[in-house]
DSSP file (Angstrom, degrees, kcal/mol; ACC not computed):
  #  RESIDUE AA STRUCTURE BP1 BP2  ACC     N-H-->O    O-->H-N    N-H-->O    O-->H-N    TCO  KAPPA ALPHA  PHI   PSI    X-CA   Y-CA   Z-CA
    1    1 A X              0   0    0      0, 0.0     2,-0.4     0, 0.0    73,-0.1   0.000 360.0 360.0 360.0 142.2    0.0    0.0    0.0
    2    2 A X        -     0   0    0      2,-0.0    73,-0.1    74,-0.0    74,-0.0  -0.905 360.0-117.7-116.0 128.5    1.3    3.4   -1.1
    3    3 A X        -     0   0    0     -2,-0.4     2,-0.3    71,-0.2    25,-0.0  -0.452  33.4-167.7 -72.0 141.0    0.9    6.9    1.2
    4    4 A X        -     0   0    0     -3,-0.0     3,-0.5     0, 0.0    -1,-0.1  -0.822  16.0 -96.3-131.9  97.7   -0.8    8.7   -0.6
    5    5 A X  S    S+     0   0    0     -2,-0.3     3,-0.1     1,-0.2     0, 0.0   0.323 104.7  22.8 -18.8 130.1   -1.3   13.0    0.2
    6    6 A X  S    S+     0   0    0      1,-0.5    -1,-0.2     3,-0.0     2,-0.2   0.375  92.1 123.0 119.8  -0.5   -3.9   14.5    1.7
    7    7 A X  S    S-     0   0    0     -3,-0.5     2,-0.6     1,-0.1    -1,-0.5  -0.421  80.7 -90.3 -86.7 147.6   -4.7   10.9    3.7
    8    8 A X  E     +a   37   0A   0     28,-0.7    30,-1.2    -2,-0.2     2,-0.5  -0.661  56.1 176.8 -58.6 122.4   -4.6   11.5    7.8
    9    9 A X  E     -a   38   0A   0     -2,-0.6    30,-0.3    28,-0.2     2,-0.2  -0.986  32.4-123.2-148.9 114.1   -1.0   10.8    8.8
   10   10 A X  E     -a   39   0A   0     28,-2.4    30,-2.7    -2,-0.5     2,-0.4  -0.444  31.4-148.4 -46.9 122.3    0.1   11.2   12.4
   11   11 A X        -     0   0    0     -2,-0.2     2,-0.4    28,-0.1    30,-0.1  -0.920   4.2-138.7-135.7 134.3    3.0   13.7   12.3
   12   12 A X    >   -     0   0    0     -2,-0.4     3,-1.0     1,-0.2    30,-0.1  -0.635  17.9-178.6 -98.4  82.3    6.0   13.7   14.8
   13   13 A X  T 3  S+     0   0    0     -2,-0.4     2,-0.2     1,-0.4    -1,-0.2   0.525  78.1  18.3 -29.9 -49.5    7.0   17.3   16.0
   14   14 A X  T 3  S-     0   0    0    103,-0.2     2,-0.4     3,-0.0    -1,-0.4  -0.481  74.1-151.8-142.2  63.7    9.9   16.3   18.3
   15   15 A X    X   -     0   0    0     -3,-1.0     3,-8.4    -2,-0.2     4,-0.2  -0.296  20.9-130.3 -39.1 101.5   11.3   13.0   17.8
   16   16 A X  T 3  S+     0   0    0     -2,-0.4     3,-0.2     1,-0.3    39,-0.1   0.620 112.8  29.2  -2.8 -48.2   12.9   11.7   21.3
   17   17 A X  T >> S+     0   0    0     37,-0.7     3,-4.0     1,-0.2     4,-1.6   0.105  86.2 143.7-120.9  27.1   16.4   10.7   19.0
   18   18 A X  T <4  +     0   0    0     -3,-8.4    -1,-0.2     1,-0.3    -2,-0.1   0.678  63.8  55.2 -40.2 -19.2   15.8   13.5   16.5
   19   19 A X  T 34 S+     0   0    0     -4,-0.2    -1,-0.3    -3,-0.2    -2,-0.1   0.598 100.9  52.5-104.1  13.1   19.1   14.2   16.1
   20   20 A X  T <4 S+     0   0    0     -3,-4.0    -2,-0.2    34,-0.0    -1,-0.2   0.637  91.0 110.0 -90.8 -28.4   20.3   10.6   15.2
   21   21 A X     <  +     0   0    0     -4,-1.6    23,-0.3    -6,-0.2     3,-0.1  -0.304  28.7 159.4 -52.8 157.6   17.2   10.8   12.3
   22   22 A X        +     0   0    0      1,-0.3    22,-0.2    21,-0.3     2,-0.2  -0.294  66.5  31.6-169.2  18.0   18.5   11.1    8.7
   23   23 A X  E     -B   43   0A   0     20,-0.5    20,-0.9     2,-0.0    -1,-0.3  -0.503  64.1-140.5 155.3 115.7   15.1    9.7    6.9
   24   24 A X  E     +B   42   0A   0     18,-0.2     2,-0.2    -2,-0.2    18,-0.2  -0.258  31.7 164.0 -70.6 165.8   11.2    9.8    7.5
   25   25 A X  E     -B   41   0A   0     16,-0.9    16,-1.1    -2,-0.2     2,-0.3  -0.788  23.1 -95.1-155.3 179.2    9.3    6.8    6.7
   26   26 A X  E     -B   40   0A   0     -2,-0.2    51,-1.5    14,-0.2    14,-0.3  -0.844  15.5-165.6-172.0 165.9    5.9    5.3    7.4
   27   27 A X  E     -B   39   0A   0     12,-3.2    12,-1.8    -2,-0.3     2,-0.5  -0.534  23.6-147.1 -98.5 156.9    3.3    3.2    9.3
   28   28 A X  E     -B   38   0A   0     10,-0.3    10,-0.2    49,-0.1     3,-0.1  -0.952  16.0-169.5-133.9 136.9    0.3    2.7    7.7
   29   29 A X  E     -     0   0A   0      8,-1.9     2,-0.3    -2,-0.5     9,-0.2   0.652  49.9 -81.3-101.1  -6.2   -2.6    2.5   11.0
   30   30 A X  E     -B   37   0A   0      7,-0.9     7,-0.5     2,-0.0    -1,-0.5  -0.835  50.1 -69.9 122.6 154.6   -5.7    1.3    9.2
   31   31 A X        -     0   0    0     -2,-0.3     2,-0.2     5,-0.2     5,-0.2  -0.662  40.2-167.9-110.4 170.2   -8.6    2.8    7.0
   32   32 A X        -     0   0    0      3,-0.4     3,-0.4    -2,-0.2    -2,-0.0  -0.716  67.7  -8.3-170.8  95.5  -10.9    4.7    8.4
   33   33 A X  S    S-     0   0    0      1,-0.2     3,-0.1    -2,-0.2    -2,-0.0   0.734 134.2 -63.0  69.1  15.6  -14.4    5.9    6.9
   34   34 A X  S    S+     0   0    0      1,-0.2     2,-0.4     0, 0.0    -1,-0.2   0.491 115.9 120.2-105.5  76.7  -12.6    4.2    4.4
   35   35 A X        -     0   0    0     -3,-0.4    -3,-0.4     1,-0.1    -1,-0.2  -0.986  65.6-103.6-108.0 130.6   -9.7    6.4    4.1
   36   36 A X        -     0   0    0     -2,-0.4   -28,-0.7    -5,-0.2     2,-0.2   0.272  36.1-167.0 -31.4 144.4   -5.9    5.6    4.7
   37   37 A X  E     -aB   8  30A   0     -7,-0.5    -8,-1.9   -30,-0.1    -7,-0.9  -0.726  11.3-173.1-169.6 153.1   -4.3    6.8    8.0
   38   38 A X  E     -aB   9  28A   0    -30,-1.2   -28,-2.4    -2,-0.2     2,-0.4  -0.557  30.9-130.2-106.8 145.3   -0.9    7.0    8.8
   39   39 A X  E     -aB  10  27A   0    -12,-1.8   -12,-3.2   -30,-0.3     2,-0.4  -0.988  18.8-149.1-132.7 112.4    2.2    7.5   10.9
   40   40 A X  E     - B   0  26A   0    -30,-2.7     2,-0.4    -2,-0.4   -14,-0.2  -0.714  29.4-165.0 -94.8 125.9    5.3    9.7    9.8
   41   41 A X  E     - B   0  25A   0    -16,-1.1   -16,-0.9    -2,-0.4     2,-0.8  -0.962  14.6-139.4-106.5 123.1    8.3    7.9   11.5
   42   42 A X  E     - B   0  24A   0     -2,-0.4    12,-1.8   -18,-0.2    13,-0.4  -0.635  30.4-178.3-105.0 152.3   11.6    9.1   12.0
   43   43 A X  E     - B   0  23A   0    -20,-0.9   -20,-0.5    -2,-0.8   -21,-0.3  -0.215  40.3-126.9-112.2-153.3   14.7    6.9   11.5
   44   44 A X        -     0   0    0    -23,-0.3     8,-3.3   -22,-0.2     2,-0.2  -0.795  43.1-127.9 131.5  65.5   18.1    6.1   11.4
   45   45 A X        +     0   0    0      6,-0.3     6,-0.2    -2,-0.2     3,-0.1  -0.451  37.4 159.3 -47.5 108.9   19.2    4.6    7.7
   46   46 A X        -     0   0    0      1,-0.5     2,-0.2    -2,-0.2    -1,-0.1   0.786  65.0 -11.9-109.0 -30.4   20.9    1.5    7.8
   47   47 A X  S >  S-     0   0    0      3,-0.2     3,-2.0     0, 0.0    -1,-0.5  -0.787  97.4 -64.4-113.6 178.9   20.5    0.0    4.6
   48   48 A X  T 3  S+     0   0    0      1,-0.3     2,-0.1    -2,-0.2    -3,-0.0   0.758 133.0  10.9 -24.7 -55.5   18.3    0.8    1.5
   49   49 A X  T 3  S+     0   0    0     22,-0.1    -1,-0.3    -4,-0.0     2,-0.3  -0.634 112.3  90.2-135.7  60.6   14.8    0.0    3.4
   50   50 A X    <   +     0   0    0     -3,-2.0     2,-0.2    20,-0.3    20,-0.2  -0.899  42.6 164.9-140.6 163.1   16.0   -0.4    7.3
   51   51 A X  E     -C   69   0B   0     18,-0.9    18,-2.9    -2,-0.3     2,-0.9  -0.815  38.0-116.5-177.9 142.0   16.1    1.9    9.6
   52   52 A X  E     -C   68   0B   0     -8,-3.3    16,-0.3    16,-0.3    13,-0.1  -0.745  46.1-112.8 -73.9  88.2   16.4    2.2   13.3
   53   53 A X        -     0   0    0     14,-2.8    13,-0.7    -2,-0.9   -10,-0.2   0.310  33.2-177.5 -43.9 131.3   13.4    3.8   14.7
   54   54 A X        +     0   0    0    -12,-1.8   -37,-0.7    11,-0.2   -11,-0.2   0.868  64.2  60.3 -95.7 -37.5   13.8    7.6   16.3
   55   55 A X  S    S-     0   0    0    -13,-0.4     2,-0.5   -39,-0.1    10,-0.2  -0.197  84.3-113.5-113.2 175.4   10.8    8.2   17.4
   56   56 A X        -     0   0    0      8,-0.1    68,-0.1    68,-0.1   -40,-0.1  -0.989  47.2-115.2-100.5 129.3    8.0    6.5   20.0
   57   57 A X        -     0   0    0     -2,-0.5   -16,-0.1     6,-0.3    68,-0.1  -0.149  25.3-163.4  94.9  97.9    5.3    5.3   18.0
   58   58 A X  S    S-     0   0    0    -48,-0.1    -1,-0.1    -2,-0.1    60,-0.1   0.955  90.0 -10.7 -78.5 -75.0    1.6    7.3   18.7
   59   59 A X  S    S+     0   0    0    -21,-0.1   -20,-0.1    -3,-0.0    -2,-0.1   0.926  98.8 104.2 -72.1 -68.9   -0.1    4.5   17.0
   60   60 A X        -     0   0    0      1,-0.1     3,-0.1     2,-0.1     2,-0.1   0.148  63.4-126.9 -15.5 147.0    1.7    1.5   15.0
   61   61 A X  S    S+     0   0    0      1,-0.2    94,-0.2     3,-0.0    93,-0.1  -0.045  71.5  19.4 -55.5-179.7    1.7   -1.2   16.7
   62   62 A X  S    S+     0   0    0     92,-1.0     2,-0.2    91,-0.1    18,-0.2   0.239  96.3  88.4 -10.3  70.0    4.3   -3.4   17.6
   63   63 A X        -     0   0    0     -3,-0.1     2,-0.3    16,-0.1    -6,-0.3  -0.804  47.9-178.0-147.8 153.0    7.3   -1.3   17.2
   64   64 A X    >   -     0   0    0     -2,-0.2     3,-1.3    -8,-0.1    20,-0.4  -0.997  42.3 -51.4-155.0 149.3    8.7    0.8   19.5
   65   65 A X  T 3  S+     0   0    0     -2,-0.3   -11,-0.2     1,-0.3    -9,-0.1   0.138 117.8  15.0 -35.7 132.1   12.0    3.5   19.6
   66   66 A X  T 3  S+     0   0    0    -13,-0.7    -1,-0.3     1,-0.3     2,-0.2   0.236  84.4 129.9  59.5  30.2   15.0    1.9   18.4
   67   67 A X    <   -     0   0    0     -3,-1.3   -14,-2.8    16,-0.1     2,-0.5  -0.559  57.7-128.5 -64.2 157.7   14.0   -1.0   16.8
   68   68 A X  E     +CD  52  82B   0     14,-2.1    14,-1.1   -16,-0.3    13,-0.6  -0.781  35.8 178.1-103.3 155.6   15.4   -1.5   13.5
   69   69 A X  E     -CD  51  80B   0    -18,-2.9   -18,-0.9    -2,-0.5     2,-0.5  -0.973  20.5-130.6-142.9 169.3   12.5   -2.2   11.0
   70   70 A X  E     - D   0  79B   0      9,-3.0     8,-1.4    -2,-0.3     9,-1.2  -0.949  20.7-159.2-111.7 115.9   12.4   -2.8    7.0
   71   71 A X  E     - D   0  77B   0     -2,-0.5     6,-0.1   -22,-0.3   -22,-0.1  -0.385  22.7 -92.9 -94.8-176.3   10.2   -1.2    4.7
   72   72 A X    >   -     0   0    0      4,-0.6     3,-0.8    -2,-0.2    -1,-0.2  -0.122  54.7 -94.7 -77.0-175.8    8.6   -1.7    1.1
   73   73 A X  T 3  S+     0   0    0      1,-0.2    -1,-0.1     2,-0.1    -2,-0.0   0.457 134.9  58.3 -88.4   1.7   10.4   -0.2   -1.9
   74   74 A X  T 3  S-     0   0    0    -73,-0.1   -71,-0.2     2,-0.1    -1,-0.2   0.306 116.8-119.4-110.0   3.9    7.5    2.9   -0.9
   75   75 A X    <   +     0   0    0     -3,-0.8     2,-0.2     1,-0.2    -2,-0.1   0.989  67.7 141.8  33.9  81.9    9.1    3.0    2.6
   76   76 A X        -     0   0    0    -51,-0.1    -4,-0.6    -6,-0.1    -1,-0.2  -0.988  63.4 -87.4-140.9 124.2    6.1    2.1    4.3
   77   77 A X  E     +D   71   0B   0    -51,-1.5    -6,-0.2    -2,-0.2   -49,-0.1   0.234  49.4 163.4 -36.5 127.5    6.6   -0.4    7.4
   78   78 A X  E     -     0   0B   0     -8,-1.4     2,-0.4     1,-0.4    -7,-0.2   0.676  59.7 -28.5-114.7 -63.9    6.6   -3.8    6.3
   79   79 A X  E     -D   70   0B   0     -9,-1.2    -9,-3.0   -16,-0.0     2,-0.5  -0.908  55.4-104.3-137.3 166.3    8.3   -5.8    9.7
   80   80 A X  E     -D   69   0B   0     -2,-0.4   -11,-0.2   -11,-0.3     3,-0.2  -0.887  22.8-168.1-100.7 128.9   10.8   -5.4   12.6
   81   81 A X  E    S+     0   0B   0    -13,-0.6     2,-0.3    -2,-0.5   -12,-0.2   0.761  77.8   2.0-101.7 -25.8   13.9   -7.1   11.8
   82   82 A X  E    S-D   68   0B   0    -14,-1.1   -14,-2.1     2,-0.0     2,-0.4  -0.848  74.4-133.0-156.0 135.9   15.3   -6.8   15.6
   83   83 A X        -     0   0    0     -2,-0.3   -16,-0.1   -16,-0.2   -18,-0.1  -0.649  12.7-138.4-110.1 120.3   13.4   -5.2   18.6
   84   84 A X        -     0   0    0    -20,-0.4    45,-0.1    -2,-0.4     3,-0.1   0.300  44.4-101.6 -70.1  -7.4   15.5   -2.6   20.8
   85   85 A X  S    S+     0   0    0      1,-0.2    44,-2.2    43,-0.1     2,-0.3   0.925  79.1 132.9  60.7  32.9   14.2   -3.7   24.2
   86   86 A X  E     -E  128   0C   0     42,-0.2     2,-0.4   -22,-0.2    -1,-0.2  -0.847  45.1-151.5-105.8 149.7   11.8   -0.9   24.6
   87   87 A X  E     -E  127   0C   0     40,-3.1    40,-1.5    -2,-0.3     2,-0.6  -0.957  12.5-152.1-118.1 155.3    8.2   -0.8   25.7
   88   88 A X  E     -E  126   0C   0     -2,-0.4    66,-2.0    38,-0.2    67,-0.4  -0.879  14.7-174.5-119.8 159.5    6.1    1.9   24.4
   89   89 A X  E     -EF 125 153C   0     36,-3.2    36,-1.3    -2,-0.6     2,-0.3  -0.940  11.6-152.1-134.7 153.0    2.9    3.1   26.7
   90   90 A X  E     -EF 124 152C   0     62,-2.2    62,-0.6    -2,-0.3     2,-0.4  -0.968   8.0-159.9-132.8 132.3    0.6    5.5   25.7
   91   91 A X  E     -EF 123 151C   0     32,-3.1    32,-0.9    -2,-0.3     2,-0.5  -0.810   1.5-153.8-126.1 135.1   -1.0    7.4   28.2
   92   92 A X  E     -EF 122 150C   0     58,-2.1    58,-1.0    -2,-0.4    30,-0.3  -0.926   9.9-175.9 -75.9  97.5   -4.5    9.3   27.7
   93   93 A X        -     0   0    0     28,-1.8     3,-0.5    -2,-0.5    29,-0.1   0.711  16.8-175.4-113.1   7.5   -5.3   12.1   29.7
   94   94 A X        -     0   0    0     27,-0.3    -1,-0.2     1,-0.2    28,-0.0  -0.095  63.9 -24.7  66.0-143.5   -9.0   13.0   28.5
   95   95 A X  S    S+     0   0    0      2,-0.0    -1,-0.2    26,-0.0    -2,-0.1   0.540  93.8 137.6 -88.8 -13.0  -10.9   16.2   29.9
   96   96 A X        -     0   0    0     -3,-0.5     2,-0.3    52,-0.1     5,-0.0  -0.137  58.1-112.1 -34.5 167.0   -8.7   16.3   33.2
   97   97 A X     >  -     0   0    0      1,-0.0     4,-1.5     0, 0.0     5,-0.5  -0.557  26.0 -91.0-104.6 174.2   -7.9   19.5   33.8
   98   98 A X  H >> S+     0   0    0     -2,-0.3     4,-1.9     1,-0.2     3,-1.6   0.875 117.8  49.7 -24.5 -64.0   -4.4   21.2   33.7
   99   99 A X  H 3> S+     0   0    0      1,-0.3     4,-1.4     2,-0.2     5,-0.3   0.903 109.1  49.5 -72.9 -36.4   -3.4   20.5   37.7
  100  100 A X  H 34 S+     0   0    0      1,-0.2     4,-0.4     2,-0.2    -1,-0.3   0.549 116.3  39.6 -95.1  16.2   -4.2   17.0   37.7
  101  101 A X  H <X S+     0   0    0     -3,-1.6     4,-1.6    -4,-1.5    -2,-0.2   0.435 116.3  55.2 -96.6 -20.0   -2.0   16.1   34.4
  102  102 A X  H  X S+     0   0    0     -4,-1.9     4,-1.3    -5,-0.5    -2,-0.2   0.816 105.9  44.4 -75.0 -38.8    0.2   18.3   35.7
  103  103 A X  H  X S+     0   0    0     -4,-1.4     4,-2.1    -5,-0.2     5,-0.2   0.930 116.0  52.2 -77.5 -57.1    0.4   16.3   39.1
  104  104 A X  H  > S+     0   0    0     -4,-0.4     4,-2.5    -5,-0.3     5,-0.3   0.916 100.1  62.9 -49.6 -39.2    0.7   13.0   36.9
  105  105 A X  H  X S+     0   0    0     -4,-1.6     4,-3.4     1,-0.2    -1,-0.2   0.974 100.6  48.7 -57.0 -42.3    3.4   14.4   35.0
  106  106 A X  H  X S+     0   0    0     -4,-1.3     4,-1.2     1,-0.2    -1,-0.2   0.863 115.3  48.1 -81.8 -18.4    5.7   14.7   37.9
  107  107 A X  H >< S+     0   0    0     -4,-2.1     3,-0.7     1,-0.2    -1,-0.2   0.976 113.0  45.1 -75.0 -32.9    4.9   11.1   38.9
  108  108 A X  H >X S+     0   0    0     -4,-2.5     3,-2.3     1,-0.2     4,-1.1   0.893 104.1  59.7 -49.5 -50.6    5.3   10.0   36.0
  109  109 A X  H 3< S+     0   0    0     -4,-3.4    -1,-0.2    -5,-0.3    -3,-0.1   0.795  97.9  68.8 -62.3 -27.3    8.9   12.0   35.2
  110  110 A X  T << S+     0   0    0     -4,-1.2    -1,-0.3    -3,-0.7    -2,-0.2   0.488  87.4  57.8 -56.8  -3.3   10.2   10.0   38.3
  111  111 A X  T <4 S-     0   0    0     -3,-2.3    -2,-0.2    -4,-0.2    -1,-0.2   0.701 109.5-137.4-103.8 -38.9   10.1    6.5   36.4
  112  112 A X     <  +     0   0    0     -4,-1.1     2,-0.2     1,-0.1    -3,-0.1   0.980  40.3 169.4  76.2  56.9   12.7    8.8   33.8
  113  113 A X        -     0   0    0     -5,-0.3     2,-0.5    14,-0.1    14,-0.1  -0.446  41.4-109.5 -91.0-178.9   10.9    7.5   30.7
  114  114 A X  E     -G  126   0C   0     12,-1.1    12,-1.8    -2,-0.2     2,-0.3  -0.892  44.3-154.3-116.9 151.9   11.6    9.0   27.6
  115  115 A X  E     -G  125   0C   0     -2,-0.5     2,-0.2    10,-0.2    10,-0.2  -0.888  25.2-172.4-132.6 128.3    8.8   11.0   26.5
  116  116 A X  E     -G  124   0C   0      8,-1.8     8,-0.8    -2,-0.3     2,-0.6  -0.975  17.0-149.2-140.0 144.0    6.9   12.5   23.2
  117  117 A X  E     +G  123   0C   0     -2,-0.2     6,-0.3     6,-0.2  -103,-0.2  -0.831  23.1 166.0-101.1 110.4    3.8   15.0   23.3
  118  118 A X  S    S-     0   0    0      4,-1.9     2,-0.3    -2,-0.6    -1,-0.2   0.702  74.5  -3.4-103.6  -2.7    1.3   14.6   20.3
  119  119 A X  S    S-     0   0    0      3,-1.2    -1,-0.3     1,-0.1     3,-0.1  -0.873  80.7 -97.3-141.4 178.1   -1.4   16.5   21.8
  120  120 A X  S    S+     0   0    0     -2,-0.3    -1,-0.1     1,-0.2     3,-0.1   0.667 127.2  40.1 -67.4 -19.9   -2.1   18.3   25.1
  121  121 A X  S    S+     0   0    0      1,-0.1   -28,-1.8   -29,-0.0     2,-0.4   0.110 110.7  69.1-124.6   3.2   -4.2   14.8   26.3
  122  122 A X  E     +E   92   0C   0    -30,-0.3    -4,-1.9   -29,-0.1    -3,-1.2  -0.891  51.4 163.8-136.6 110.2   -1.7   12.2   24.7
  123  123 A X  E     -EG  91 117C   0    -32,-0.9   -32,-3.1    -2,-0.4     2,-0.3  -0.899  16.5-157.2 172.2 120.9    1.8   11.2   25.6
  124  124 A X  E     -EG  90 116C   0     -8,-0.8    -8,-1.8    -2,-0.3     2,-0.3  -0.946  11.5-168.6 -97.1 139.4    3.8    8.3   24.6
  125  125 A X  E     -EG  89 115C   0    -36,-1.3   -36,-3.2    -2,-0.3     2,-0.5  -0.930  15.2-145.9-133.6 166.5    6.5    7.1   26.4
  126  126 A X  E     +EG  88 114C   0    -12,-1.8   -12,-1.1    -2,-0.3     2,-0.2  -0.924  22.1 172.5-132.0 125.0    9.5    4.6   26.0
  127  127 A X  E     -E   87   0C   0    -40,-1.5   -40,-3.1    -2,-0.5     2,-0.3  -0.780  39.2 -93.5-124.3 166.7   10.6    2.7   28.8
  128  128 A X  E   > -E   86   0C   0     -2,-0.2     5,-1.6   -42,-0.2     2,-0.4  -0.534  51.7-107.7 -77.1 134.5   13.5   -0.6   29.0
  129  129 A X  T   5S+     0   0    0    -44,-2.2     2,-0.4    -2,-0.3    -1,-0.1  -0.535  87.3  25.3 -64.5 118.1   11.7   -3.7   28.7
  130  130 A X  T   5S+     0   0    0     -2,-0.4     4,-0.4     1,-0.1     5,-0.3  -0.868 128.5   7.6 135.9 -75.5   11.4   -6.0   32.2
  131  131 A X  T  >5S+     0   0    0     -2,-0.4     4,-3.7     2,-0.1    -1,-0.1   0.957 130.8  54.2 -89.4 -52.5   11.7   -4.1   35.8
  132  132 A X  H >>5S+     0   0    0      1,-0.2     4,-2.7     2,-0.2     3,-0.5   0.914 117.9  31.5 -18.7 -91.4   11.6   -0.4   34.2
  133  133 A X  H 3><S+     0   0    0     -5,-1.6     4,-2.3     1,-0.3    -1,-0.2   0.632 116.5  58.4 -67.5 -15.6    8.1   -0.9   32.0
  134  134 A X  H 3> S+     0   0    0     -4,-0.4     4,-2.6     2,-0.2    -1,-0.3   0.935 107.6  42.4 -70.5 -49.6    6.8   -3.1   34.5
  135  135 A X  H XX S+     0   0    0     -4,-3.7     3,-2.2    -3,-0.5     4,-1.2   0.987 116.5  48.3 -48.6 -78.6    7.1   -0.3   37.3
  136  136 A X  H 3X S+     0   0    0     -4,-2.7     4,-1.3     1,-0.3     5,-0.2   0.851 117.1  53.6 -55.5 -51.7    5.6    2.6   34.4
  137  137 A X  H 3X S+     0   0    0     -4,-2.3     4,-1.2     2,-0.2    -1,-0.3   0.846 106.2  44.3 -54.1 -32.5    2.8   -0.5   34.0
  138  138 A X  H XX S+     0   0    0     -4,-2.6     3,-2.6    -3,-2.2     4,-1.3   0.998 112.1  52.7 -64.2 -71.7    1.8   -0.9   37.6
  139  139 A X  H 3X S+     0   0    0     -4,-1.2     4,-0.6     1,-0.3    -1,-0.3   0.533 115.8  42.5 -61.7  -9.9    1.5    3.0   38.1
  140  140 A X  H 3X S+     0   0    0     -4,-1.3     4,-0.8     2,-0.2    -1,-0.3   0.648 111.0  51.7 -85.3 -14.3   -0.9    3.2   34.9
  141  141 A X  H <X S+     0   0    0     -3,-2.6     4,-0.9    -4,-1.2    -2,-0.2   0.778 113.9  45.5 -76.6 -35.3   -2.9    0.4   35.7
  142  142 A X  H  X S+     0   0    0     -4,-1.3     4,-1.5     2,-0.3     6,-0.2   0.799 115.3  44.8-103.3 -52.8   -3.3    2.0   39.2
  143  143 A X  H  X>S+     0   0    0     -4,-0.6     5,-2.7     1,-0.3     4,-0.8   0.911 113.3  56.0 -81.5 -38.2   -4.2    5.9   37.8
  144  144 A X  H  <5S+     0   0    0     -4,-0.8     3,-0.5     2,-0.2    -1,-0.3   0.842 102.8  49.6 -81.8  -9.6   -6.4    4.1   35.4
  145  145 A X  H  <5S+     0   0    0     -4,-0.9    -2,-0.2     1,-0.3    -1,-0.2   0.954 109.3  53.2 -60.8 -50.3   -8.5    2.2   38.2
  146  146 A X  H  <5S-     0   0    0     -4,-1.5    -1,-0.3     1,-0.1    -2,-0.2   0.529 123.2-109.9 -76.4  -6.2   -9.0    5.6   40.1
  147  147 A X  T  <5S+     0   0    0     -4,-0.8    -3,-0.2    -3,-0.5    -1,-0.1   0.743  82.2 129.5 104.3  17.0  -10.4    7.1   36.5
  148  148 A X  S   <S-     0   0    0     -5,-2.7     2,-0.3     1,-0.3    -4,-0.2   0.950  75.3 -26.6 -73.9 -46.8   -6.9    9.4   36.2
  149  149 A X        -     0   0    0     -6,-0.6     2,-0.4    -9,-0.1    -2,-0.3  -0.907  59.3-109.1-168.1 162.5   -6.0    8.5   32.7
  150  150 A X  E     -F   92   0C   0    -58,-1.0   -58,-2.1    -2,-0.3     2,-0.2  -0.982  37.3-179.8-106.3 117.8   -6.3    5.7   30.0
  151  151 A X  E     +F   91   0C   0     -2,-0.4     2,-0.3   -60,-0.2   -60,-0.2  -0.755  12.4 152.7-120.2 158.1   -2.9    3.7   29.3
  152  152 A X  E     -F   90   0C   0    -62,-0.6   -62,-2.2    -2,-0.2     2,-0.3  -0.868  32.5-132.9-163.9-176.8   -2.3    0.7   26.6
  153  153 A X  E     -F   89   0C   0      2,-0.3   -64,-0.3    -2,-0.3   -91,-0.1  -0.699  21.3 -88.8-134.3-166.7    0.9    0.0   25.1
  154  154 A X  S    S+     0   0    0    -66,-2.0   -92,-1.0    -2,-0.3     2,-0.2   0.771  91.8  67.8 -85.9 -23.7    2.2   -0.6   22.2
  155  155 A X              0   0    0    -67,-0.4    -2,-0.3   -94,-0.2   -68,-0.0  -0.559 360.0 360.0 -89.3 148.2    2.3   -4.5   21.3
  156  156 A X              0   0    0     -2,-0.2    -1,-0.1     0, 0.0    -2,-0.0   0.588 360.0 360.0 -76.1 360.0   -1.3   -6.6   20.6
């Protein structure tokens, strides 16, 4: 499948390793009404169609910051050829207001995740996979019982 303009495509402002990127790509999320939508990735060119992922992932699935992954000859994701040891989380933060994302941010910023904003309500972060992203799971499973925020993470 080929990106095509003018389709929705999630666009990342401040990639986490922007300054290792050398070369957008993209994820393709799904149709929708049945229109394309999308994920602008940045990478880290390793051969022709790899690349080492910069960014955390607002949508795609299963990949997550520094995996290397392979695309089509339209450098569109096709698979991850080796997986970085990251988890990605995505955290929701709905209609709260300002003080109590604000209060969540600073627990959150103690866990020392690495962190990308694509809205004011939406925040991925990328944590090391096993004690790290287990800790960042417990505390989102926890905020999301009490009705704080909505978490999932990046693999199905």
């Amino acid at each position: 499948m080929k990106y095509q303009p003018g389709a929705y495509e999630a666009v990342h402002q401040a990639p986490v390793w922007r300054d290792r990127a050398n070369f957008i790509f993209v994820a393709h999320l799904g149709t929708k009404d049945g229109n394309n939508e999308w994920e602008q990735l940045w990478g880290q060119k390793t051969a022709a169609h790899r690349f080492i992922l910069c960014c955390i992932p607002f949508f795609a699935q299963d990949i997550a910051l520094g995996d290397e992954v392979e695309t089509d000859v339209d450098f569109v994701v096709q698979r991850v050829i080796q997986h970085a040891g990251q988890t990605t989380f995505r955290v929701w933060f709905g209609a709260h207001d300002k003080t109590t994302r604000e209060a969540l941010m600073l627990e959150i910023e103690t866990m020392d995740p690495l962190m990308e904003w694509p809205s004011e309500n939406l925040l991925a972060l990328s944590l090391s996979d096993g004690v790290e992203a287990q800790r960042m799971a417990n505390y989102l499973q926890a905020r999301e019982e009490q009705g704080l925020l909505k978490y999932e993470t990046g693999r199905r």
